[in-house]
C-alpha positions as CSV (number, residue, x, y, z in Angstrom):
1,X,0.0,0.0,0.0
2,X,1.3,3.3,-0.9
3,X,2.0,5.8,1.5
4,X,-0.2,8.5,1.9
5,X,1.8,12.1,1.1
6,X,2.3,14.4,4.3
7,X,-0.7,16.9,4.5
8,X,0.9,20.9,4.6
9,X,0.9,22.3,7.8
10,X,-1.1,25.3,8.4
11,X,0.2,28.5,9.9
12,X,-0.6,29.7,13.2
13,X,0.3,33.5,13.7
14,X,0.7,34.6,17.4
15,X,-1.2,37.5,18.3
16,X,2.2,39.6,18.9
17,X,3.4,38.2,15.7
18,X,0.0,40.3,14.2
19,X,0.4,43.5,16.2
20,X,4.0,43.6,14.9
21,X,2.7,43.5,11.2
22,X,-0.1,45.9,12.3
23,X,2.7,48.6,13.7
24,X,4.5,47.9,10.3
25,X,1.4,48.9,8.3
26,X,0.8,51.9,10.7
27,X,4.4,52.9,10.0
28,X,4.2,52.9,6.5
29,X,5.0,50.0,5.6
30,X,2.8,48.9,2.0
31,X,0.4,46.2,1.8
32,X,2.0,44.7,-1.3
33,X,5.5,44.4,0.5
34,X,4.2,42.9,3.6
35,X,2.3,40.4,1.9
36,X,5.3,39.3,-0.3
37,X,8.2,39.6,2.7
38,X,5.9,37.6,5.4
39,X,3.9,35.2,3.0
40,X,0.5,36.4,4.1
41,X,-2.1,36.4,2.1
42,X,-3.7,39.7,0.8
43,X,-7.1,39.2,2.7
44,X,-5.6,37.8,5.5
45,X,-3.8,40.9,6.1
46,X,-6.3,42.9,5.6
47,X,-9.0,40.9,8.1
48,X,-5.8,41.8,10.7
49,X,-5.8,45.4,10.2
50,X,-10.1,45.9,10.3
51,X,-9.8,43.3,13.6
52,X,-7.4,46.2,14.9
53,X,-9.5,49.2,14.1
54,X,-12.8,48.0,15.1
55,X,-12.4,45.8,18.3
56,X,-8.4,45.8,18.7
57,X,-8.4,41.8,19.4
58,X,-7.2,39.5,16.6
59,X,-9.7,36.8,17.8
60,X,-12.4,35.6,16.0
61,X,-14.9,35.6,18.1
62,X,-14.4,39.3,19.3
63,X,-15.0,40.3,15.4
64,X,-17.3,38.1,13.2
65,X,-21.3,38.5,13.2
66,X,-23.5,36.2,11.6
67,X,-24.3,38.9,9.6
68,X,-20.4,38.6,8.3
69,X,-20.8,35.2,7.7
70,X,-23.2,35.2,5.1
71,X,-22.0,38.7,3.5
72,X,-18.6,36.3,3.2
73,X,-20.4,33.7,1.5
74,X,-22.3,36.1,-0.7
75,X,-19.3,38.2,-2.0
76,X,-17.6,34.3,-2.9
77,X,-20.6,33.0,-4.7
78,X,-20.9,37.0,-6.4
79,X,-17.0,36.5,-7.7
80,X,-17.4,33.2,-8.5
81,X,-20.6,34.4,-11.2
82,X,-18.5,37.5,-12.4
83,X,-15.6,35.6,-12.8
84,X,-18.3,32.5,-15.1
85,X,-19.8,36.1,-16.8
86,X,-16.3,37.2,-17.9
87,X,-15.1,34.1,-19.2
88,X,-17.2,31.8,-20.5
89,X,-18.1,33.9,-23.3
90,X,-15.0,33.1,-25.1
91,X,-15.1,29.8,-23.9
92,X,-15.5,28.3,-27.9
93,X,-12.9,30.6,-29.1
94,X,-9.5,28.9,-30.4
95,X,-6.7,28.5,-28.0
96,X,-4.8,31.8,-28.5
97,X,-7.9,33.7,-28.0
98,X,-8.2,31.4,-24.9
99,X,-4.4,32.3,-23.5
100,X,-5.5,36.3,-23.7
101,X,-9.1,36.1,-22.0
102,X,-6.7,34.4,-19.3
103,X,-3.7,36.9,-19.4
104,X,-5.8,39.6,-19.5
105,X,-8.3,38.4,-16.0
106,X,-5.0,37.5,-14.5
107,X,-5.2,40.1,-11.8
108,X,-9.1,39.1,-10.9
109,X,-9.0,35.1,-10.7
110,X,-6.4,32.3,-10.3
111,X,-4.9,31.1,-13.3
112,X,-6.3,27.3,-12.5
113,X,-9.8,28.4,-12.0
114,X,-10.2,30.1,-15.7
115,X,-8.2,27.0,-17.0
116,X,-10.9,25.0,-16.0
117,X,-13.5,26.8,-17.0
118,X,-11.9,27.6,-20.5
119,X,-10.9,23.7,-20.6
120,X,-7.2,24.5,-20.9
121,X,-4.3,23.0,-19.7
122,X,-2.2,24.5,-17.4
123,X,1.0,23.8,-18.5
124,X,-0.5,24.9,-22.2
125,X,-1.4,28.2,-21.1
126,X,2.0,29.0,-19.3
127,X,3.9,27.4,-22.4
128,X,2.0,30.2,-24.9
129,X,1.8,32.9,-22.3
130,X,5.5,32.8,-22.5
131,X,6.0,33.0,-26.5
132,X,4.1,35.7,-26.4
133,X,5.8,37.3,-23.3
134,X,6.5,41.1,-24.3
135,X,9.2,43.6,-23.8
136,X,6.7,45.5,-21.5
137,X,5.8,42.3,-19.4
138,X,9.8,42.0,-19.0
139,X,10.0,45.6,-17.7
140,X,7.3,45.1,-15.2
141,X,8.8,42.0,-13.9
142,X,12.3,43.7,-13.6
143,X,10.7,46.9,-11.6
144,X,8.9,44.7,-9.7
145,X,12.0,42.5,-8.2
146,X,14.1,45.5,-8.1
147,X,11.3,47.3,-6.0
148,X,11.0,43.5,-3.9
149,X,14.7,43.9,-3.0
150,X,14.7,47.0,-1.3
151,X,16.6,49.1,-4.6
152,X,19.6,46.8,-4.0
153,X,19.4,43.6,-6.3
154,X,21.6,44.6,-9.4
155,X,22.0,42.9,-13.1
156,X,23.4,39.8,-11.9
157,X,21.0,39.1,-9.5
158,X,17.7,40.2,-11.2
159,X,18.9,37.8,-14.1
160,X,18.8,34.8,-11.5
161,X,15.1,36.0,-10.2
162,X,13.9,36.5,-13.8
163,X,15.0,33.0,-14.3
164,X,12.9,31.7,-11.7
165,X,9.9,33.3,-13.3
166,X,10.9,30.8,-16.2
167,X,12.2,34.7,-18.0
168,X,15.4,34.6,-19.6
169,X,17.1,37.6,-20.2
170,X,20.9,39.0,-20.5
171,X,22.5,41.1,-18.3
172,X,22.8,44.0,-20.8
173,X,19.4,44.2,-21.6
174,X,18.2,43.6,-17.8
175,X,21.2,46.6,-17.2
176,X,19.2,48.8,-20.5
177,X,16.0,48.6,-19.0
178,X,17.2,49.3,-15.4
179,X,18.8,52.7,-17.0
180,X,15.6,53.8,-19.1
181,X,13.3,53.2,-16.0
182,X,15.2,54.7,-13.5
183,X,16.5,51.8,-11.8
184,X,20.1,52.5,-9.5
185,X,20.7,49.9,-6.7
186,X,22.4,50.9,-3.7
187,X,25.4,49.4,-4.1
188,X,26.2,51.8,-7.2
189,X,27.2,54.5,-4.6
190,X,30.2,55.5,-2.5
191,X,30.1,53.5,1.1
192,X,31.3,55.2,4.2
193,X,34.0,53.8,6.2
194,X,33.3,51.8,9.5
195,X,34.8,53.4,12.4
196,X,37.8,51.7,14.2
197,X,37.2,50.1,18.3
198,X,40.2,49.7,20.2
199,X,40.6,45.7,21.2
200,X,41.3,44.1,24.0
201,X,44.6,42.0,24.8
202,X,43.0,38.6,25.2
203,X,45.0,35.7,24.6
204,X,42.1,33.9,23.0
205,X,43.0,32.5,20.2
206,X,41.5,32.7,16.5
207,X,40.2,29.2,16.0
208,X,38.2,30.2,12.7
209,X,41.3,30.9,11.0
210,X,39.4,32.6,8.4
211,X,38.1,29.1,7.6
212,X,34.9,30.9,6.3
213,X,33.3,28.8,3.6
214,X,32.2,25.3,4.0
215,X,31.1,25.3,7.5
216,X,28.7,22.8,9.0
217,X,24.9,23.9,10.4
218,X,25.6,26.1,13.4
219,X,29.0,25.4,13.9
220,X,30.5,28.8,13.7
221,X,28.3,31.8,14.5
222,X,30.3,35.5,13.6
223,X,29.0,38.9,15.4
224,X,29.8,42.3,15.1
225,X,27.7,45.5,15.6
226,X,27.2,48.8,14.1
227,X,25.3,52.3,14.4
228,X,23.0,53.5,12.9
229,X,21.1,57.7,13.6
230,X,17.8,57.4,15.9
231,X,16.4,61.1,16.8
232,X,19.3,62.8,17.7
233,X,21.5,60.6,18.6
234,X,23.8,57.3,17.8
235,X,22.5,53.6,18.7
236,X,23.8,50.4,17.5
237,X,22.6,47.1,16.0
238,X,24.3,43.8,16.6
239,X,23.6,40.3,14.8
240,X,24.8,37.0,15.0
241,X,25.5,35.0,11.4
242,X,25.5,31.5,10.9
243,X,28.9,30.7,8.6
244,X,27.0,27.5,7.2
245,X,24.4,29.8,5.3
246,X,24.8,33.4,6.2
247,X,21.6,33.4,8.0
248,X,20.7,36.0,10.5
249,X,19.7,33.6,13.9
250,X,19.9,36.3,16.3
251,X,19.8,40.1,16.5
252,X,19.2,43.0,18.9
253,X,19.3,46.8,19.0
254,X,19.7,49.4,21.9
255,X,21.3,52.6,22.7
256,X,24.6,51.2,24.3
257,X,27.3,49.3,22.4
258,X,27.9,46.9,25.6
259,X,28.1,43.3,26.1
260,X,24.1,43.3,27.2
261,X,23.2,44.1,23.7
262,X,25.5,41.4,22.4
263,X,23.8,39.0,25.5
264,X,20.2,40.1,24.3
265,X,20.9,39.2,20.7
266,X,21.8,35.9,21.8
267,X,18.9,35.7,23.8
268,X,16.5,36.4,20.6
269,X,17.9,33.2,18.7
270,X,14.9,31.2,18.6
271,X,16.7,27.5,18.1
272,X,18.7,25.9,21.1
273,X,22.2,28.0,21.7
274,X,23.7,24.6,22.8
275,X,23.6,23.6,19.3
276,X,26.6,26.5,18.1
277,X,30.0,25.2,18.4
278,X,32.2,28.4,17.9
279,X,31.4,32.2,18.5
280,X,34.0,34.2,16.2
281,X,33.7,38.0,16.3
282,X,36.9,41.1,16.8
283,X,38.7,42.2,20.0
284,X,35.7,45.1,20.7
285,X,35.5,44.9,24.8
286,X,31.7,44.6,24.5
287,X,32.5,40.7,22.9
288,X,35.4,39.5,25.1
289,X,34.4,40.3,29.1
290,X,32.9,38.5,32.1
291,X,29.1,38.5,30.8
292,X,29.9,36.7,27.3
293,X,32.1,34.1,28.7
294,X,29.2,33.4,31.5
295,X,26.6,33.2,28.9
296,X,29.2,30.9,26.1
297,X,29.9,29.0,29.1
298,X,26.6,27.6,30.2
299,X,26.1,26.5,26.2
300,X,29.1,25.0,26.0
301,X,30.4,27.5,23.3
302,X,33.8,27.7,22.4
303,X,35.7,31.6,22.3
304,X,37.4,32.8,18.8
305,X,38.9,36.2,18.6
306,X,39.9,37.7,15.5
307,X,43.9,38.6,15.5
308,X,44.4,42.5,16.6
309,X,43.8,45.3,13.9
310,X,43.2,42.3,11.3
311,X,39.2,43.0,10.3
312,X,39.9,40.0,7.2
313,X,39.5,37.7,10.3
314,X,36.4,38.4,10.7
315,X,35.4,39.0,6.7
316,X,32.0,37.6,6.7
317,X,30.6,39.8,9.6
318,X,32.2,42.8,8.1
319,X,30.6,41.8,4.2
320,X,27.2,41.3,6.1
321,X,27.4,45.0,7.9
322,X,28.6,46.2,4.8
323,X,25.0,44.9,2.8
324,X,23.1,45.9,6.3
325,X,24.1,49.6,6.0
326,X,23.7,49.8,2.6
327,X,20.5,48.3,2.9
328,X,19.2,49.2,5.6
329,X,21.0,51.7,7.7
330,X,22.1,54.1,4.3
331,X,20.4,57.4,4.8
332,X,17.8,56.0,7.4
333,X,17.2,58.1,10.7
334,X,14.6,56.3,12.9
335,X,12.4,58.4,15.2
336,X,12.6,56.4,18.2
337,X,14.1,53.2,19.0
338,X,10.7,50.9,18.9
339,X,10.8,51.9,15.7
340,X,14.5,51.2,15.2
341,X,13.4,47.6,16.5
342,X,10.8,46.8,14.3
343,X,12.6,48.0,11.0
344,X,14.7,45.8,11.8
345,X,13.3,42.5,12.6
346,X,11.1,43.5,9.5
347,X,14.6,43.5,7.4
348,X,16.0,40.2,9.4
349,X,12.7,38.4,8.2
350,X,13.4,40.2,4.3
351,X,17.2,39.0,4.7
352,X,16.4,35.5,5.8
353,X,13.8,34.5,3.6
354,X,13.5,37.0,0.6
355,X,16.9,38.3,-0.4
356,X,19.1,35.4,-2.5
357,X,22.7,35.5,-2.1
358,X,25.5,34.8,-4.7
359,X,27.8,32.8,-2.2
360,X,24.5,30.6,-1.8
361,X,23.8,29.9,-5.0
362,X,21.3,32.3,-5.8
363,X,19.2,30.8,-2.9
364,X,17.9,32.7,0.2
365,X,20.0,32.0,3.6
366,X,16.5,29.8,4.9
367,X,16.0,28.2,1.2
368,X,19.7,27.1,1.6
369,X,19.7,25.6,5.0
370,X,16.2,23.5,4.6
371,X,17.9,22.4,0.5
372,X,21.4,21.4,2.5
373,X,19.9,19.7,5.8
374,X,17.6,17.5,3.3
375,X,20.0,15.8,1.7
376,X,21.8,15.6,4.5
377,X,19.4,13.5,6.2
């Protein structure tokens, strides 16, 4: 007897986990980008921000009437009629004819419901659709995943998100369109120099050994912090990186560069700490003092110090600071530092599970790990 496949595992959202898209929203934040960066559906999103509004609980049973219900069930059955009314007209028509009722209702109804209404393959449809694929269609989808990486993804890395859209295009015409629309990533400007932090004069030793690349799940984790303007004054961001997919596993921000903002960010990294094997970071005095050891000692962490003045020790923290203040920090001055906090757990989550990384692959930090560990097991 065949084995029955595993059924998909439906998402729970906490009710914090709402109120932080909610203050994301309220911020500014647009609808379109939350729903593509989180994975939440458009209505979904919505239902959250009228359950805020009206009653301010995310539970159902403070917000639905049975009035609600059946204005629910009318507004499906009303779509599913328009949706019949628009195109079962054409529904004799020959195939092409077919393709462009369903290209051009694309933006109302799924694809697979006017397939099989129109009686047309799915795989038919997408295999025409893309003859007939346009230089305007190929604009729109470069705008779009230049506007989806924050104005940083450049020629190279559009090219590998086109070809996941089953669009093949070169880098000089992906680089001419970019020019006549406007499009300049971040990275095409001057960067500022970090500033320098004296070090400290521990003998610890650098067991990394710039052995970067290659690393196993969780077995070397690299820090390192930076500033960044809120209101009038400096605070500073610190992250922890996982060398075996440049994942973000742990962050913080406060308005103190000191060992209890390197401790919190430990303290936000959802999996077991006992798993890491290594923490590698520079000589700064806020890595190396009495509160980091306590903390790597009761996981059973093992201490790696860059050697002194030598920041190519600790290259991959450095290379990830460099993309978080181009990306994030560049030109950015946060009003307060709630604010500061959610921006940035907003661009962890982007980081993590949006934005695809050359050294990866072309594969998000998350799409890399779950890939690596399943072959692995």
């Amino acid at each position: 007897m065949s084995e029955k496949a595993p059924r998909k595992t439906r998402r729970t959202y906490t009710s914090d986990f709402k109120q932080q898209i909610i203050d994301l929203y309220r911020n500014g934040k647009r609808k379109c980008d939350i729903i593509r960066e989180y994975d939440i559906a458009s209505s979904l999103l919505d239902k959250w921000i009228i359950q805020a509004e009206s009653s301010g609980s995310f539970k159902e049973k403070d917000n639905r009437t049975p009035e609600q219900e059946e204005l629910i069930r009318l507004q499906k059955k009303l779509k599913v009629l328009e949706m019949e009314n628009d195109i079962l007209k054409p529904s004799g028509a020959d195939l092409r004819t077919k393709v462009n009722v369903i290209k051009v209702n694309i933006h109302k109804y799924s694809v697979s419901a006017m397939c099989r209404v129109l009686q047309v393959n799915r795989s038919t449809y997408y295999y025409e659709a893309s003859k007939n694929r346009n230089e305007s269609e190929l604009e729109s989808a470069i705008v779009d995943i230049f506007k989806a990486s924050r104005n940083n993804y450049g020629t190279r890395k559009i090219k590998k998100e086109l070809a996941d859209r089953d669009i093949i295009s070169s880098r000089r015409r992906i680089g001419r369109i970019m020019k006549q629309e406007g499009l300049v990533s971040s990275y095409t400007t001057a960067q500022f120099h970090p500033q320098k932090d004296t070090c400290n004069e521990s003998k610890v030793e650098n067991v990394v050994d710039r052995h970067f690349n290659e690393q196993s799940y969780r077995n070397v984790v690299v820090s390192d912090l930076t500033y960044v303007r809120v209101g009038m004054s400096w605070h500073y961001i610190c992250v922890l990186v996982d060398l075996f997919n440049r994942e973000i596993i742990g962050y913080s921000s406060g308005r103190r560069k000191t060992a209890a903002l390197v401790k919190q960010a430990f303290m936000s990294v959802k999996e077991n700490l006992g798993d890491i094997n290594i923490f590698h970071t520079d000589r700064g005095n806020e890595f190396k003092n009495q509160m980091i050891d306590e903390t790597l000692e009761v996981f059973d962490i093992q201490r790696s110090l860059s050697h002194k003045g030598c920041p190519y020790d600790n290259a991959v923290a450095e290379a990830t600071f460099k993309i978080i203040k181009t990306e994030f920090v560049k030109n950015q001055t946060f009003a307060s530092l709630y604010q500061l906090q959610l921006e940035l757990a907003d661009y962890v989550n982007w980081f993590n599970n949006r934005r695809i990384h050359s050294s990866l692959e072309y594969q998000t930090p998350v799409q890399y790990r779950m890939n690596t560990l399943k072959k692995v097991v």
